[in-house]
VOKOL-988631 format. One record per residue (C-alpha): residue number from 1; x, y, z. Coordinates in steps of 0.25 Angstrom, whole numbers. Example, Ala and Ser with C-alpha at 12.3 -4.5 7.8 and 13.67 -1.06 7.14 Angstrom:
REM VOKOL-988631
k, u, v, w
1, 49, -18, 31
2, 55, -4, 29
***
This chain:
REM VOKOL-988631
k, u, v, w
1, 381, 266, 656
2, 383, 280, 649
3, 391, 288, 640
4, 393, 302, 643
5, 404, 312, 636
6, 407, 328, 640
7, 416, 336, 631
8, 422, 350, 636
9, 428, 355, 624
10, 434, 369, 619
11, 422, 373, 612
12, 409, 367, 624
13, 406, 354, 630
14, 400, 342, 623
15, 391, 331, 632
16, 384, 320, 626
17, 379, 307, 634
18, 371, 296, 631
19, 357, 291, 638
20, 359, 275, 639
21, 357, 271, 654
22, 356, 255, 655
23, 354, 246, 668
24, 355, 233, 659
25, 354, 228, 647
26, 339, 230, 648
27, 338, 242, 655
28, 342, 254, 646
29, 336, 270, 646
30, 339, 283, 640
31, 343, 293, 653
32, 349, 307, 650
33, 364, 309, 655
34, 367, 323, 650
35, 361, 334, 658
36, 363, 349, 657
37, 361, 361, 667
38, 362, 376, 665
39, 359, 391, 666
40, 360, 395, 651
41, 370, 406, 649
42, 375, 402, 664
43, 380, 388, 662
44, 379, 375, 657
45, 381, 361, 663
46, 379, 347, 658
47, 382, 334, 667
48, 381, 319, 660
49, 378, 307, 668
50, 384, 294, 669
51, 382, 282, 678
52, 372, 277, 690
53, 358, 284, 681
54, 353, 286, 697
55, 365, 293, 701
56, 365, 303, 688
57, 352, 304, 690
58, 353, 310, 703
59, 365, 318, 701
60, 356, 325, 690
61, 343, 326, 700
62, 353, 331, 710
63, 358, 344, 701
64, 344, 346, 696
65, 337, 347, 710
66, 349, 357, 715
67, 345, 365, 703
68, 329, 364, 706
69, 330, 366, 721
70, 342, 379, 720
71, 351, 370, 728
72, 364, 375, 730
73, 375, 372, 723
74, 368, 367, 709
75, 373, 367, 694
76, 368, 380, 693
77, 373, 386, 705
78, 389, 383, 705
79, 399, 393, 699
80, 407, 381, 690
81, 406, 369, 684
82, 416, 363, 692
83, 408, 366, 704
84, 395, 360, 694
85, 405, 347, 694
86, 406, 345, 709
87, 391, 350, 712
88, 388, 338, 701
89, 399, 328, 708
90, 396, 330, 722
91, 379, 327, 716
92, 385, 316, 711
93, 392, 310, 723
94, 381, 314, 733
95, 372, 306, 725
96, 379, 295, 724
97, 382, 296, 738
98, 366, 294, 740
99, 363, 282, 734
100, 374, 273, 739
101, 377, 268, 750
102, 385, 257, 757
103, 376, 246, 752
104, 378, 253, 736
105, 388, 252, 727
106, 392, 266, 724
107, 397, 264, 710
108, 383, 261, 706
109, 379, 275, 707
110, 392, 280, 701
111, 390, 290, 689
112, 398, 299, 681
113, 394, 313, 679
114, 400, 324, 667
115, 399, 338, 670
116, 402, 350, 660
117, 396, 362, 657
118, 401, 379, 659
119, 397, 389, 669
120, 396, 404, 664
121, 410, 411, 666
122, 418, 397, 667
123, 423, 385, 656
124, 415, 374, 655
125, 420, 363, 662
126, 416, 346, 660
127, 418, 337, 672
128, 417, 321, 674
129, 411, 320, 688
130, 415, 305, 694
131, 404, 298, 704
132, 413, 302, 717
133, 409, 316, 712
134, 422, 323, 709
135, 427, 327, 694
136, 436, 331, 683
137, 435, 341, 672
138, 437, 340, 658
139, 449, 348, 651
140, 453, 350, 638
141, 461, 340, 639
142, 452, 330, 642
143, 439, 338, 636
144, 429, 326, 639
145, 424, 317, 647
146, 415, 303, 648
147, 408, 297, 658
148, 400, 282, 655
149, 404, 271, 645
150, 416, 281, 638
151, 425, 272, 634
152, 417, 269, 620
153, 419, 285, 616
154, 431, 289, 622
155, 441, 286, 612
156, 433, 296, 603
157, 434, 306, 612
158, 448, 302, 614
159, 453, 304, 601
160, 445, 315, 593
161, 439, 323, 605
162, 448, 337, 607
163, 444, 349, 616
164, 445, 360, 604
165, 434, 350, 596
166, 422, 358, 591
167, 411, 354, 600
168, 403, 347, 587
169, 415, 338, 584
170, 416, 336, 599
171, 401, 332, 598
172, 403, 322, 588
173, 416, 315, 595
174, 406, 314, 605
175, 395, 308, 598
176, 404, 297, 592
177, 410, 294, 605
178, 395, 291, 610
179, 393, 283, 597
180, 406, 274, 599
181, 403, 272, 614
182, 388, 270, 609
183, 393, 259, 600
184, 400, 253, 610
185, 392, 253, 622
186, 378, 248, 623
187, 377, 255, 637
188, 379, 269, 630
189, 367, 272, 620
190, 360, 284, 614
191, 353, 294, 615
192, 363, 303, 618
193, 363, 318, 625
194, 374, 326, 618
195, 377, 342, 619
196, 384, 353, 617
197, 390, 364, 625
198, 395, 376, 618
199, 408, 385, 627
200, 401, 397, 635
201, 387, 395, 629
202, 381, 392, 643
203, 370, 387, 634
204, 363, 374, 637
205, 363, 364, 625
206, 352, 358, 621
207, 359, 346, 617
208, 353, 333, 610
209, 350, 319, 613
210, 354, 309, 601
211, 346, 297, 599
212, 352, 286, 591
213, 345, 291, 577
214, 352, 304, 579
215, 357, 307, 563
216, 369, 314, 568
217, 374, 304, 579
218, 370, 293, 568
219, 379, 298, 558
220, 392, 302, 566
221, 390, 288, 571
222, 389, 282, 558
223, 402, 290, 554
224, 410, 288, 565
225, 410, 272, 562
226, 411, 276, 548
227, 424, 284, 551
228, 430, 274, 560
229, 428, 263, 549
230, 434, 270, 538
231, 446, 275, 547
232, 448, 261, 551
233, 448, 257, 535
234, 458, 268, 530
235, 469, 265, 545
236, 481, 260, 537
237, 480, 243, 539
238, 493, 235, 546
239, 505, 231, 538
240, 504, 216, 536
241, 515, 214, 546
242, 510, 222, 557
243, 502, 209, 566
244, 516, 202, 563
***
């Protein structure tokens, strides 16, 4: 399983994912599932994978040959991200396409793609691409999105994420979201790929990968359960009749 969250805020986007792949309980490795393309000063994209690690896999080879090979239409030939969404979704369904058949179950290969990123002379836009190949975009209304074992870190996002959060407090709701669902889920594990894209830089982050001694993710962990410990001391107790 996976855990992967994208952010399009006022301010840039924000995309962290974790590495954990597992095929049993005896069966664990490390594979990346953030990935980012782009012409600096021309445009910037990054996709996050989740699902069948064969059909991510080849969705990823698949962008990266059109790119080697010129072939046209690729990420760095098309005028917007939307059509960067349906050349990502209709990779995504061709593949899929490929390795079943009527003897395999197709949700085997199912997986879930992110897509966000800006064009020069056009927003940045974030889309969650489902395995039939079509998708939906994020608004600021619903500025994020989650693909893989989410349920663990959404109420965080739920409650403290807003569009207008400064992209550094929208990092750190992040990183506790991962830290809760990390708790939770054994399936979910470090190291994690995190980064951070600033509005109308067209610059490609370097991001960072965080391993579990990481000082900073250690301390907001440590005072995340903190916090929640001592809120749940100072919430005012039940009257003596209110089980009665």
């Amino acid at each position: 399983m996976t855990y992967c969250c994208a952010l399009r805020l006022q301010d840039g986007m924000v995309f962290i994912s974790d590495t954990r792949t597992n095929a049993g309980v005896d069966h664990i490795s490390v594979f990346r599932k953030l990935y980012t393309f782009g012409v600096p000063g021309e445009r910037f994209i990054a996709i996050q994978t989740s699902g069948n690690l064969a059909t991510t896999q080849a969705v990823i080879g698949h962008l990266k040959n059109q790119l080697e090979v010129k072939q046209e239409p690729n990420l760095y030939s098309v005028n917007t991200m939307f059509e960067v969404a349906e050349l990502v979704g209709h990779t995504l369904k061709k593949v899929i396409a490929d390795v079943t058949s009527d003897t395999l179950e197709q949700s085997n290969y199912y997986c879930s793609l992110l897509v966000g990123g800006q064009i020069q002379g056009a927003e940045m836009q974030l889309y969650n691409i489902y395995p039939q190949g079509n998708f939906i975009c994020a608004t600021s209304d619903t500025p994020y999105f989650q693909i893989g074992e989410s349920k663990y870190g959404k109420p965080i996002l739920d409650r403290t994420l807003r569009y207008d959060m400064p992209l550094d407090e929208a990092m750190r709701c992040s990183l506790i979201s991962f830290d809760s669902t990390i708790r939770s889920n054994v399936s979910v594990g470090m190291p994690l790929d995190a980064l951070i894209y600033k509005k109308d830089s067209l610059e490609m982050p370097n991001g960072k990968r965080i391993y579990e001694e990481d000082p900073y993710f250690t301390m907001i962990s440590k005072g995340w359960s903190e916090a929640l410990r001592q809120g749940l001391i100072e919430l005012a107790k039940p009257t003596e009749d209110y089980f009665n």
